[in-house]
C-alpha positions in Angstrom: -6.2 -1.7 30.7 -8.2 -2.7 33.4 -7.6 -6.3 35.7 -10.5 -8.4 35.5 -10.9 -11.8 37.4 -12.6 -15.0 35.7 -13.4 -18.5 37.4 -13.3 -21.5 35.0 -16.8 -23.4 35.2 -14.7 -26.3 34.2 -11.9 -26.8 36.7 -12.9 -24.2 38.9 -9.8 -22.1 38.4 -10.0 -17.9 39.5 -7.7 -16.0 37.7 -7.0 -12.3 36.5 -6.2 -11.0 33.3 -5.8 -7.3 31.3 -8.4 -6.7 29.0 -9.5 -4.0 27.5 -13.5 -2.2 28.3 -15.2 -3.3 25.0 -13.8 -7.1 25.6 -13.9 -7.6 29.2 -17.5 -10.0 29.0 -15.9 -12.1 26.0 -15.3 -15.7 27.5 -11.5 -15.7 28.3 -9.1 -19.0 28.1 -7.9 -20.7 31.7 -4.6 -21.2 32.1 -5.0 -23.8 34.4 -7.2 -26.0 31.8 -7.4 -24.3 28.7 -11.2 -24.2 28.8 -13.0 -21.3 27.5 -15.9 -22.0 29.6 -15.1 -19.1 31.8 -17.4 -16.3 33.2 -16.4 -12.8 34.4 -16.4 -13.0 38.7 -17.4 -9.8 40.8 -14.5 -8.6 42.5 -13.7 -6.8 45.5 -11.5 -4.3 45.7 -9.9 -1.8 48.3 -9.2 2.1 48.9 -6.3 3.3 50.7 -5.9 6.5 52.6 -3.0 8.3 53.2 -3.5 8.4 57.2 -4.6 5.4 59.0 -7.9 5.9 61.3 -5.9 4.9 64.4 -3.7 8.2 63.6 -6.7 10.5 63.1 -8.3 8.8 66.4 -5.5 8.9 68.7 -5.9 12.3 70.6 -9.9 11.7 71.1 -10.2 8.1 72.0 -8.8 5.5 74.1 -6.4 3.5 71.4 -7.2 5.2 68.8 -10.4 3.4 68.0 -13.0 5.5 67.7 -15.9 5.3 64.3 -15.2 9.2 63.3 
């Protein structure tokens, strides 16, 4: 199941859950307050590589910090 992130319009509250696809825009209770005010946030999210960009820079540019 995927992790979604809610904020609480009532308290304010972000938090993340597990819900499934076909419930993920069904308001979701905060456990800070209770409240089922809540409304699904846009979240960010990050992609790893396995070598780091200073690595694959290091025998063409000073440092290793290059844009290739």
């Amino acid at each position: 199941m995927p992790l979604y992130e809610y904020d609480c319009e009532d308290c304010g509250e972000r938090f993340e859950t597990l819900v499934s696809a076909g419930a993920k825009d069904a308001p979701k209770k905060c456990p800070a307050c209770g409240s089922e005010a809540t409304t699904r946030a846009l979240s960010t999210f990050a992609v790893g590589t396995s070598t780091r960009k200073s690595d694959a820079c290091a025998t063409c540019c000073p440092g290793g910090t290059c844009n290739l």
